[in-house]
KEKE-3310 file (N, C-alpha, C; in steps of 0.2 Angstrom, whole numbers, plus 5000, padded with zeros to 4 digits):
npx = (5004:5003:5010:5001:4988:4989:4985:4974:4965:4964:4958:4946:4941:4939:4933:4935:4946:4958:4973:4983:4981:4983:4995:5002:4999:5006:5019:5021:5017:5022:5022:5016:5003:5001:4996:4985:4978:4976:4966:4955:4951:4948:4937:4939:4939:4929:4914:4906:4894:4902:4914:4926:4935:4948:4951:4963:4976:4979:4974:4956:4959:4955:4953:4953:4953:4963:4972:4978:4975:4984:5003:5010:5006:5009:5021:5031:5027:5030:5026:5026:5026:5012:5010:5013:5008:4998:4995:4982:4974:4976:4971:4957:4954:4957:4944:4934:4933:4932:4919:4918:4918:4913:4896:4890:4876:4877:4884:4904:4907:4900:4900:4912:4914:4909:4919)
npy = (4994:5012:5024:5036:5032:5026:5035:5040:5031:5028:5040:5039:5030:5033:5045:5058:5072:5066:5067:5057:5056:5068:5067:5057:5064:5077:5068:5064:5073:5087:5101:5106:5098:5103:5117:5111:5108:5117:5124:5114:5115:5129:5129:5131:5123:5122:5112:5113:5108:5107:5106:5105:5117:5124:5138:5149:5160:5167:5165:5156:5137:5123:5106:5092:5075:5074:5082:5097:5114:5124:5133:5125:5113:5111:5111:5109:5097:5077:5065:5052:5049:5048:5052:5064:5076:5094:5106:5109:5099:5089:5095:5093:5079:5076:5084:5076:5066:5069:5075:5087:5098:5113:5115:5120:5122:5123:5130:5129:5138:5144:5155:5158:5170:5179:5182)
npz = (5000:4997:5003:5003:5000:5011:5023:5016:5016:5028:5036:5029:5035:5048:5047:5052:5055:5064:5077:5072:5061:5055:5057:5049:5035:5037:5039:5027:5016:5022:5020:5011:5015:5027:5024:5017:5026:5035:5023:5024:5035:5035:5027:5013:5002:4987:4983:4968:4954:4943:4946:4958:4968:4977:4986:4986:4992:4984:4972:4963:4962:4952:4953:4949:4948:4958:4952:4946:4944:4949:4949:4955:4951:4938:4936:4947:4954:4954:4939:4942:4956:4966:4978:4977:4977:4976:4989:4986:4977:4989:4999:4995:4994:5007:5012:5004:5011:5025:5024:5022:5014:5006:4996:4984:4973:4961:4945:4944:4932:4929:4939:4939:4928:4936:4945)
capx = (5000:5007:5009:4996:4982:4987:4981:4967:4961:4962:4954:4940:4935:4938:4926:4937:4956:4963:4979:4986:4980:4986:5003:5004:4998:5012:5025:5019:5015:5025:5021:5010:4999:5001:4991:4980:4974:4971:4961:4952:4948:4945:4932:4940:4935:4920:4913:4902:4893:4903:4921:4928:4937:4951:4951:4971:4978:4978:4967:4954:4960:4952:4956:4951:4957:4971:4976:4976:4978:4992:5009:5014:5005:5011:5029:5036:5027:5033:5021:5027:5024:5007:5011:5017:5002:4997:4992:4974:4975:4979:4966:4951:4956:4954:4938:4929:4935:4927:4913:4921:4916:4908:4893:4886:4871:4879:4891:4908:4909:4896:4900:4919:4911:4908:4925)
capy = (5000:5016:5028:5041:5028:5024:5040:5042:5027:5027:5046:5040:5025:5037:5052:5066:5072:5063:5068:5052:5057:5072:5068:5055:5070:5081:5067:5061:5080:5090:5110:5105:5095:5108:5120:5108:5103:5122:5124:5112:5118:5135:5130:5135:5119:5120:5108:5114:5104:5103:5106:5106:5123:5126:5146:5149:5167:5173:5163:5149:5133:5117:5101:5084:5067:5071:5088:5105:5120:5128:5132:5120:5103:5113:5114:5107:5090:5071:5063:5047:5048:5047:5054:5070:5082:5101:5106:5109:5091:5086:5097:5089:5073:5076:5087:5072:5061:5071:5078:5094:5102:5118:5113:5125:5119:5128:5127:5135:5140:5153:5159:5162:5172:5186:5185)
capz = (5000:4996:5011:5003:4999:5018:5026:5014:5018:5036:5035:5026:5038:5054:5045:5055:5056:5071:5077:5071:5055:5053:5058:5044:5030:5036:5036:5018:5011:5025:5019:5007:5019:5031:5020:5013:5032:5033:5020:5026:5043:5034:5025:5007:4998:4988:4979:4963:4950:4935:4948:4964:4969:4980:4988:4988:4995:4977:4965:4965:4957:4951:4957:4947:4950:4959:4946:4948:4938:4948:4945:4958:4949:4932:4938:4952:4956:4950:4939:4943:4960:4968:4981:4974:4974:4977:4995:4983:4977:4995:5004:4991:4997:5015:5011:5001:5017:5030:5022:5024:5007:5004:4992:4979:4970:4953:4940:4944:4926:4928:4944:4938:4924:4940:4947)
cpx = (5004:5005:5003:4990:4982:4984:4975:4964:4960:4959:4946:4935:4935:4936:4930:4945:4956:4969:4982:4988:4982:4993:5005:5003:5005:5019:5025:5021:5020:5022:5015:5003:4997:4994:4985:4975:4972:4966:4956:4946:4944:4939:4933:4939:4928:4919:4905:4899:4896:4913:4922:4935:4942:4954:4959:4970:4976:4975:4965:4958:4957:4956:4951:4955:4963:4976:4973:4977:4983:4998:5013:5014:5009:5018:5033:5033:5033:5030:5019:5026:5016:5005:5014:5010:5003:4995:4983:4973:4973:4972:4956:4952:4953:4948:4933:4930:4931:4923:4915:4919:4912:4904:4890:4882:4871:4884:4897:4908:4905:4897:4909:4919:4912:4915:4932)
cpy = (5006:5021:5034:5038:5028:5028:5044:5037:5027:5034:5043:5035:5029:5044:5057:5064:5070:5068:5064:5053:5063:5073:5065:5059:5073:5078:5064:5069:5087:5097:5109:5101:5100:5115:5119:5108:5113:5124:5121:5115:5126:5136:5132:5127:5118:5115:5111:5110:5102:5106:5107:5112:5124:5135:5146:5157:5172:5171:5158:5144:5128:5111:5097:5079:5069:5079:5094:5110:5124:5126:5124:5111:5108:5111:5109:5098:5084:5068:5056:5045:5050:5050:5060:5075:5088:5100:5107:5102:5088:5088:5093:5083:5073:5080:5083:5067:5060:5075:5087:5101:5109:5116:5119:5121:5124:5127:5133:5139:5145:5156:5162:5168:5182:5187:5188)
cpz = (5000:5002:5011:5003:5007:5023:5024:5015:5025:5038:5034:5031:5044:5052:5048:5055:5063:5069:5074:5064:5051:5056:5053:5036:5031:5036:5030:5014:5014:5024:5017:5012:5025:5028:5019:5021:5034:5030:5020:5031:5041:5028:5016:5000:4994:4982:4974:4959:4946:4939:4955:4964:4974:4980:4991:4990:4988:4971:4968:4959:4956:4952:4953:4944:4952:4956:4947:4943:4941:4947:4951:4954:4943:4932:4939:4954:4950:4947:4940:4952:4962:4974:4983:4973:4980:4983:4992:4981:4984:4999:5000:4993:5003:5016:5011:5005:5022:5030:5025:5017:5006:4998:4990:4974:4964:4951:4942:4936:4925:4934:4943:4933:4928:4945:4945)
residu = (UNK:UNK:UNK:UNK:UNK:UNK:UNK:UNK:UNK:UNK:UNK:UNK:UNK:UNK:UNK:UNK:UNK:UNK:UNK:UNK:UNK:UNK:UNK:UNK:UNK:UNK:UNK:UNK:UNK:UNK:UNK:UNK:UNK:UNK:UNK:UNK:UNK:UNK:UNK:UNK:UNK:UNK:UNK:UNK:UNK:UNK:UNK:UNK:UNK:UNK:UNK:UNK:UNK:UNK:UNK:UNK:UNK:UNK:UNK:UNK:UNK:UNK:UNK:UNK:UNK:UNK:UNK:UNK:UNK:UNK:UNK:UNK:UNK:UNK:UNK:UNK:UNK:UNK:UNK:UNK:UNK:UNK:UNK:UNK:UNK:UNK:UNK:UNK:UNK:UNK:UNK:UNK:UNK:UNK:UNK:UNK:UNK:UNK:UNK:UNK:UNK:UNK:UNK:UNK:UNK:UNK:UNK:UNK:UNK:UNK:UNK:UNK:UNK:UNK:UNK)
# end
């Protein structure tokens, strides 16, 4: 089992962040997990119809299966590891885990139209 499957899977059968649980995030993801477990707790996940959204300091970004639109996934990740993701990547994970999601019953495509 690979060590990220390992604390996504022990997230999702325990529904809440443990401590345990977020000490295995930050030693897997370390900065980037750090963040993401932020943005969790601050509610900047939201999940829209046609995309789920992560609210960074200076833009919103998209996040599917695992991929993102910033320059982090763009740049800096590994594509060979699996365990190589964005702290937006990271935080949608742990959001869809613990039902922690901001839900808007509408398309981001028309609400990014207004931003």
């Amino acid at each position: 089992m690979e060590p990220d499957e390992d604390w996504q899977t022990t997230l999702e059968a325990a529904g809440e962040l443990t401590p345990e649980i977020t000490d295995r995030i930050l030693a897997v993801h370390g900065d980037r997990g750090r963040r993401a477990i932020e943005a969790v707790t601050e509610s900047r996940v939201k999940a829209y119809r046609d995309f789920t959204v992560v609210v960074g300091h200076g833009d919103e970004y998209i996040v599917e299966d695992d991929g993102c639109t910033c320059e982090d996934a763009t740049y800096n990740l590994d594509d060979e590891d699996p365990t190589d993701l964005c702290w937006h990547a990271i935080a949608v994970a742990i959001a869809e885990r613990i039902d922690a999601m901001d839900h808007h019953d509408m398309y981001y495509a028309d609400v990014r139209e207004f931003i």
